[in-house]
C-alpha positions in Angstrom: -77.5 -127.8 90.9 -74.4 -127.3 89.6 -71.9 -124.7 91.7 -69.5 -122.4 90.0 -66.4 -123.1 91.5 -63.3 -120.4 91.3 -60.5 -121.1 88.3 -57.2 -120.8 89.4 -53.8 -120.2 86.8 -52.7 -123.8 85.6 -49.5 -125.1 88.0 -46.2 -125.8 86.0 -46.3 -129.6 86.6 -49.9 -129.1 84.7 -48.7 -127.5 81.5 -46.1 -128.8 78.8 -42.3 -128.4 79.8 -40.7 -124.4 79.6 -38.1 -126.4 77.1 -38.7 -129.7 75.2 -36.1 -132.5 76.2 -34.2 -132.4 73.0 -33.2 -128.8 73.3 -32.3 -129.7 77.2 -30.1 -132.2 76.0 -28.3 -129.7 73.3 -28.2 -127.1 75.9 -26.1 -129.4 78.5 -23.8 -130.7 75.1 -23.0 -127.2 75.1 -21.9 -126.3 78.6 -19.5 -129.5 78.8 -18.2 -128.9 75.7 -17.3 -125.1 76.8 -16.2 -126.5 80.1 -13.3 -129.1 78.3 -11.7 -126.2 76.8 -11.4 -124.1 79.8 -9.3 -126.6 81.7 -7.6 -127.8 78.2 -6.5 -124.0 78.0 -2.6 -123.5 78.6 -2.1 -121.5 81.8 -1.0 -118.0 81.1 2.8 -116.7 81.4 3.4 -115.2 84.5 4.5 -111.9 84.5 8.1 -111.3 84.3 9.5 -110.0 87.5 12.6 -106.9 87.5 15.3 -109.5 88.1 14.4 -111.4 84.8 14.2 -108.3 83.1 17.8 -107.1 84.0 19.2 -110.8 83.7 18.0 -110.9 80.2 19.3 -107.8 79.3 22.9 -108.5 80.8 22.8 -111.5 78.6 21.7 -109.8 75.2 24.5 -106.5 76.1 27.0 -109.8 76.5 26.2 -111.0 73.2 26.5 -107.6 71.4 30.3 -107.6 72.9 31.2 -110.7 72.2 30.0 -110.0 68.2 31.5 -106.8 67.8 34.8 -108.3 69.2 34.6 -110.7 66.9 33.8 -108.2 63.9 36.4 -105.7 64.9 39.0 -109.0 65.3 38.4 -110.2 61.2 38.8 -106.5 60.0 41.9 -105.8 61.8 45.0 -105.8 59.0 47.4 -108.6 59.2 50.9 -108.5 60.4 53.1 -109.9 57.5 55.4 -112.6 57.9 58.6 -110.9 56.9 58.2 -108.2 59.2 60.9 -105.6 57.9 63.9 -105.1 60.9 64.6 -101.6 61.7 67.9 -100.4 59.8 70.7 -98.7 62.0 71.2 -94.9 60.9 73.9 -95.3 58.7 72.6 -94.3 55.8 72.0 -90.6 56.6 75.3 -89.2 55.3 77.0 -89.3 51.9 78.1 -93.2 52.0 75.8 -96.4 52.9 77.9 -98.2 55.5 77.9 -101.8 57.0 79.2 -103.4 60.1 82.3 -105.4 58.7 82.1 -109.5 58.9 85.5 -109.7 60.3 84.4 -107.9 63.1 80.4 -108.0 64.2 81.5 -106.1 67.3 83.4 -103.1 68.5 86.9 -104.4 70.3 87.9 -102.3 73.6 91.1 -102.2 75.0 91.9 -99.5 78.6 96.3 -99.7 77.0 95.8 -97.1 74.4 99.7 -96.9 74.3 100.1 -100.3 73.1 97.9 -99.7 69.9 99.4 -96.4 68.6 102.5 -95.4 66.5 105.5 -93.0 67.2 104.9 -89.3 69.2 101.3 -90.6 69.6 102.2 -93.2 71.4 104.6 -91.3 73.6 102.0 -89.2 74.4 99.5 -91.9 75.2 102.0 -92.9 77.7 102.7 -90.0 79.7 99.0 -89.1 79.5 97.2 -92.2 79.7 93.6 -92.7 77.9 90.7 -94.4 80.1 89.3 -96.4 76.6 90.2 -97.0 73.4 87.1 -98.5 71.0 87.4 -99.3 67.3 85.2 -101.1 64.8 85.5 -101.7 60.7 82.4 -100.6 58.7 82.8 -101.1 54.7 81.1 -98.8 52.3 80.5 -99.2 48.1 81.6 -96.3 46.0 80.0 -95.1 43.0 82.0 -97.2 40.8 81.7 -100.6 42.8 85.3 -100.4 44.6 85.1 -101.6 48.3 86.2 -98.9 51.0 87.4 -100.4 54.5 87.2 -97.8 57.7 88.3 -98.0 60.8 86.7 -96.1 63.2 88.6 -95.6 66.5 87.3 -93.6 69.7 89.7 -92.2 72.3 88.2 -91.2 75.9 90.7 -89.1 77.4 90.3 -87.7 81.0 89.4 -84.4 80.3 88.4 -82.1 77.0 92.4 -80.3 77.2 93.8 -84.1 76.6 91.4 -84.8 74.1 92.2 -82.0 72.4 96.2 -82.3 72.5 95.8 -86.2 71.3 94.2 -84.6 67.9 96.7 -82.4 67.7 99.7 -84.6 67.5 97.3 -87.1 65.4 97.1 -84.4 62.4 100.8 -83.3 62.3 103.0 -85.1 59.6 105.2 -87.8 61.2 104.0 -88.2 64.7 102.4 -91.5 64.2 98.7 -92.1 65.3 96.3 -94.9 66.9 97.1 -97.5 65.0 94.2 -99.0 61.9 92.4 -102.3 62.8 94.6 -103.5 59.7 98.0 -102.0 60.6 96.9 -103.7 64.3 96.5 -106.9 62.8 92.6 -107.2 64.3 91.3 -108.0 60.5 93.0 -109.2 57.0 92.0 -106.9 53.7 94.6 -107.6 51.4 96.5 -106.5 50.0 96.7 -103.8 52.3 98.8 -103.7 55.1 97.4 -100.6 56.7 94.2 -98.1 55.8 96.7 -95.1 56.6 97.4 -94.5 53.1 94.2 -93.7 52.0 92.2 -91.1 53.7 92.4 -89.5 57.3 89.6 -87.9 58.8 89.4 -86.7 63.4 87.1 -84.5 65.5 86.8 -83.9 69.1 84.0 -84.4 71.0 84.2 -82.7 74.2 86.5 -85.9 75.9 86.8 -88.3 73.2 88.6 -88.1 70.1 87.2 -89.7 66.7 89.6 -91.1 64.3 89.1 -92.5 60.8 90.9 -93.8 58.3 89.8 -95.4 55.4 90.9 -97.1 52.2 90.4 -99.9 49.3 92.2 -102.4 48.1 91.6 -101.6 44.6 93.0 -97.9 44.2 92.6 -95.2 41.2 94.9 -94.1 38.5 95.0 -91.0 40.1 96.9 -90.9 43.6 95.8 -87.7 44.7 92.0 -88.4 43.7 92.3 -91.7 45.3 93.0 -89.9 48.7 91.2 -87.1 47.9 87.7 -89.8 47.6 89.2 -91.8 50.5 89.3 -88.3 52.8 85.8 -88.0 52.1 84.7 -91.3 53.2 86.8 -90.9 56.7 85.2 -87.8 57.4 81.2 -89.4 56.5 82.3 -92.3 58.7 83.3 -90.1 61.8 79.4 -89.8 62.4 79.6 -93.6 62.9 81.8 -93.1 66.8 77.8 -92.4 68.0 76.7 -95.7 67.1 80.0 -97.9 68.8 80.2 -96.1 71.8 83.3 -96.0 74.0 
């Protein structure tokens, strides 16, 4: 007699595989391949920390000066090569003058007695100046003629002397402080003196300006040659400021 015996699920080991062995071997292709590019992957930047950040930026602000120097350097103008000399103010009267080649610089002398003429020179004696300074500037007239002038400064001891030496100077006959020419300091031939063209003086608190100016090649007319000359002495007298005494 045959007995019914109980049925019981089939184990795993019993039944077919849960996936065939061609897929198993797909599956594990797969997770090696996956596997090769995670260590094959570049390792990520690590974050920047603060000091970088301000390093970097110190570097880039560096660069920005350095280029706008540079920009600001190219578009500054260029000095020129023949840079003009500033002219001495000599030109702001009537006549243009220049500083004489005979005599680049001013002479000085403390004797103003031994450079002056007649009553002038008598007074010079008894009432001594403390400097005498004279200097030759030339000046062109209209007409091309030359015009010497010399330009002497008296510095008296006080304004009262100053102001009797000008009046001696301007009377007829009483000599004066004598003319780089008449003194023999410079040649202009064929002059002997610049006394006989035109006589120009002024006080100046102390000092006493005195001009007197003429050219070699004269007018027809005397009294306009003297008249022309007058007018250059008395432009020139603005010249004591620049010679100093």
């Amino acid at each position: 007699m045959t007995q019914n015996l109980p049925r019981f699920p089939p184990r795993p080991t019993d039944t077919a595989p849960l996936y065939p062995a061609d897929e198993l071997v797909k599956l594990q292709s797969i997770m090696d391949n996956r596997s090769g590019q995670q260590q094959q992957a570049p390792a990520a930047t690590p974050p920047q920390t603060p000091k970088r950040i301000w390093i970097g930026r110190a570097i880039a602000l560096v660069g920005v000066a350095v280029v706008s120097g540079f920009v600001w350097w190219v578009l500054q103008p260029t000095d020129p090569v023949d840079k003009p000399v500033a002219v001495p103010q000599k030109t702001a009267g009537e006549f243009e003058f220049t500083t004489s080649q005979q005599l680049p610089e001013p002479v000085k002398d403390s004797d103003c007695a031994a450079h002056a003429t007649s009553k002038t020179q008598a007074f010079l004696k008894t009432t001594p100046c403390l400097q005498l300074t004279r200097a030759l500037y030339t000046a062109k007239l209209p007409d091309g003629r030359t015009v010497y002038s010399s330009v002497s400064v008296v510095r008296m001891k006080t304004a009262d002397e100053a102001r009797q030496l000008k009046e001696i100077t301007e009377q007829n006959g009483t000599g004066n402080v004598k003319d780089l020419v008449l003194d023999k300091v410079v040649s202009v031939p064929p002059l002997n003196t610049l006394a006989n063209g035109g006589y120009a003086s002024e006080v100046r608190d102390r000092e006493v300006v005195i001009v007197e100016s003429d050219s070699p090649v004269k007018g027809d007319d005397a009294l306009a040659h003297n008249k022309e000359m007058k007018k250059v002495s008395q432009d020139a007298i603005r010249l004591a400021s620049s010679i100093g005494s």
